[in-house]
Wavefront OBJ file of the C-alpha trace (Angstrom):
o trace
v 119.321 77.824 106.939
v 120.544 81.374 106.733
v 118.811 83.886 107.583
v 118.158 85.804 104.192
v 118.939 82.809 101.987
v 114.822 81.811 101.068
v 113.937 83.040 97.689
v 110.619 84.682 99.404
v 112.996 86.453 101.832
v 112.836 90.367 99.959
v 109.774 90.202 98.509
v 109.173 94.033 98.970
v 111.975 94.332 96.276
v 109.934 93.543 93.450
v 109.705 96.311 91.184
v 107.147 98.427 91.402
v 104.248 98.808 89.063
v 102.754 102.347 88.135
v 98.948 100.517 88.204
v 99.742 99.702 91.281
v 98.864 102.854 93.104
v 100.827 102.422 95.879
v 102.487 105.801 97.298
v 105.129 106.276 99.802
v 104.751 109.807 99.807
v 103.005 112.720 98.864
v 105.013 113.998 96.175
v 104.207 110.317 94.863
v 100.877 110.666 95.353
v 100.946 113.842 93.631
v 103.304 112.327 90.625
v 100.744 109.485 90.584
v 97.684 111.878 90.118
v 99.220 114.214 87.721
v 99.749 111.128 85.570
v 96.333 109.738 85.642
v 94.703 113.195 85.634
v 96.627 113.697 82.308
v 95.679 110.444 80.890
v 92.310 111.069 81.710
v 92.120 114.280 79.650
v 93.543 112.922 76.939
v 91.885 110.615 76.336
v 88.448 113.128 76.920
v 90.584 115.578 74.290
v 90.692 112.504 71.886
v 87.259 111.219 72.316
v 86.153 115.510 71.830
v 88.598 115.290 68.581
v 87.258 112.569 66.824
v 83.298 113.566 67.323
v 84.313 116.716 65.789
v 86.146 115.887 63.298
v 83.021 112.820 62.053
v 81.134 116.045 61.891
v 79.105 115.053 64.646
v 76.935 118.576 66.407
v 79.270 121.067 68.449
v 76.914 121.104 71.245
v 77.889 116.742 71.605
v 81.097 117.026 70.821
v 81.786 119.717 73.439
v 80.270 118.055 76.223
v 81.871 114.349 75.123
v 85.110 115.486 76.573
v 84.042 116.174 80.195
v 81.647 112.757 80.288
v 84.791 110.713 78.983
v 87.112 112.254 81.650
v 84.241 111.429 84.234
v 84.031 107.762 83.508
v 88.145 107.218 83.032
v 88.444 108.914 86.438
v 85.390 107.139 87.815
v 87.079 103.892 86.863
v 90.534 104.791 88.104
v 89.425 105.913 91.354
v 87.244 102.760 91.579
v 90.603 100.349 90.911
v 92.819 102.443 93.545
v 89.818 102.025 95.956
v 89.236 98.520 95.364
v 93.155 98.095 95.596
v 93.616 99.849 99.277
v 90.613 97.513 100.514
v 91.972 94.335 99.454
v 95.101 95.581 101.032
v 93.166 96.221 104.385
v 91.549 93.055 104.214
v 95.016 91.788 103.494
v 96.495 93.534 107.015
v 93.341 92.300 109.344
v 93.633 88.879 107.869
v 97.366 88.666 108.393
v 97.318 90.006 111.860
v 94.808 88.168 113.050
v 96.794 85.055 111.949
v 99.942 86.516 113.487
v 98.248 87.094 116.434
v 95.937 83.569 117.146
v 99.199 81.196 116.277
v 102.181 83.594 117.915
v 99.668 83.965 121.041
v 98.567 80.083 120.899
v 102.595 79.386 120.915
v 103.321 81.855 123.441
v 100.812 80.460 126.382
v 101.784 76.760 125.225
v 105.396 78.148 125.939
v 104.784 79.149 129.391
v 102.719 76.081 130.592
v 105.006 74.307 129.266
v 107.847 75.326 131.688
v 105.034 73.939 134.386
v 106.077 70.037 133.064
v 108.101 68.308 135.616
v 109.588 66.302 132.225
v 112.629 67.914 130.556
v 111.633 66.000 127.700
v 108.031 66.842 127.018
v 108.920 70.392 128.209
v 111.440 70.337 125.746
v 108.970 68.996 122.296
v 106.375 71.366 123.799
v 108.719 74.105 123.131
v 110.184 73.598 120.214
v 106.856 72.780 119.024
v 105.689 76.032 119.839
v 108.820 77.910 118.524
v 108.143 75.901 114.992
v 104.632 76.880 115.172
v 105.880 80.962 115.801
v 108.565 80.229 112.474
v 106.128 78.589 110.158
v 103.224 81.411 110.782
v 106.054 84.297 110.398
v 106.751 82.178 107.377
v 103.520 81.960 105.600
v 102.336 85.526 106.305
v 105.690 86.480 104.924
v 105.437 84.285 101.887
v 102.020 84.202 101.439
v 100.591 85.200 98.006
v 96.834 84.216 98.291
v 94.370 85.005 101.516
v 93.607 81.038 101.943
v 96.773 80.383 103.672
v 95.812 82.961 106.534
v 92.692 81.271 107.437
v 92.152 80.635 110.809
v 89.213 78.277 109.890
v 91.140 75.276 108.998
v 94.168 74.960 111.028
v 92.804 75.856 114.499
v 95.686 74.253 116.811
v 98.609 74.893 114.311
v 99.760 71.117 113.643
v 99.501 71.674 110.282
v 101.661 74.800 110.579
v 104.409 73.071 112.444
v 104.351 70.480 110.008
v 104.052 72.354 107.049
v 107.822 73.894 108.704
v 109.255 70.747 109.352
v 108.448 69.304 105.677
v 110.357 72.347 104.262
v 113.421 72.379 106.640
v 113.820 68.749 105.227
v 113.507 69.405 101.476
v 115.638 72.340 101.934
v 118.106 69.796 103.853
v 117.271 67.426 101.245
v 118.812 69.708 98.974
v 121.480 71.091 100.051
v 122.734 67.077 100.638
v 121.876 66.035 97.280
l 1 2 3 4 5 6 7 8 9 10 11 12 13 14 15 16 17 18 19 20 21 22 23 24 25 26 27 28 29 30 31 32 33 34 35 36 37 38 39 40 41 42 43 44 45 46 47 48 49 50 51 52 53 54 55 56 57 58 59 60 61 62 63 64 65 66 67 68 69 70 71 72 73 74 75 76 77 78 79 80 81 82 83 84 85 86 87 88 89 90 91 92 93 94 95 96 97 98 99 100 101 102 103 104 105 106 107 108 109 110 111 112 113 114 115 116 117 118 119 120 121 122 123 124 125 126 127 128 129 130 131 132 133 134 135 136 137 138 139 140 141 142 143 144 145 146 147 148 149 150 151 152 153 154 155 156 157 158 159 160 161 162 163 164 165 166 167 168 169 170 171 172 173 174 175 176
């Protein structure tokens, strides 16, 4: 399999939504709150608009505006707050995954080279090494948090066979 050839392989190239709210830099940041700042006061301008123009008392209509651009901020600030969470819950889960099945692989890696077999030495390492490919794999590919759990798949067998079943379908394939 070539290196680049999996269709999960750029998924940072998806295009970029503006709800997203994610900035790369500050003049982004600043692009991205000019925008919702704006839509926030128009939509308190329109909200001001049409009180006045049912005829409804100056006094409501004047203060209408600010409350609208209150709760429209309020809830946009509440969706880019929930948003960099989930991604922070996102980054622990993933590198504690990383870290439990590359470390796990690593240390079965060096006792390995202990074994007086060449052969067993030999299945514990590649075992290992699929075990290190399959959990760059998943955390790479992975769109929902279930697949980083550490709570199911302790040892990593299901890992390394979760790798070998797709090497063969993709040799399956490429055959057929």
């Amino acid at each position: 399999m070539k290196i680049y050839e999996h269709e999960f392989a750029h998924s940072y190239e998806h295009s970029k939504s503006i709800w997203r709210y994610s900035s790369a830099s500050f003049l982004q940041s600043l692009t991205t709150a000019l925008v919702l700042g704006s839509m926030a006061a128009l939509i308190g301008l329109a909200a001001s608009a049409a009180l006045y123009y049912s005829h409804v008392a100056w006094y409501i209509s004047l203060a209408a505006g600010p409350l609208v651009d209150t709760l429209v901020v309020i809830c946009l600030a509440t969706i880019a707050l929930e948003q960099a969470r989930k991604r922070s819950i996102r980054r622990t889960l993933e590198l504690s995954f990383l870290n439990h099945h590359v470390r796990n692989a690593l240390t079965q890696m060096m006792m390995a080279s202990n074994l007086t077999d060449a052969d067993e030495q030999d299945r514990f390492i590649r075992e290992a090494v699929s075990r290190i490919s399959e959990a760059l794999f998943r955390v790479a590919n992975s769109a929902d948090l279930t697949g980083l759990s550490l709570e199911v798949d302790l040892r990593g067998t299901e890992l390394t066979q979760e790798g070998e079943e797709r090497e063969k379908n993709v040799g399956a394939r490429r055959a057929g």
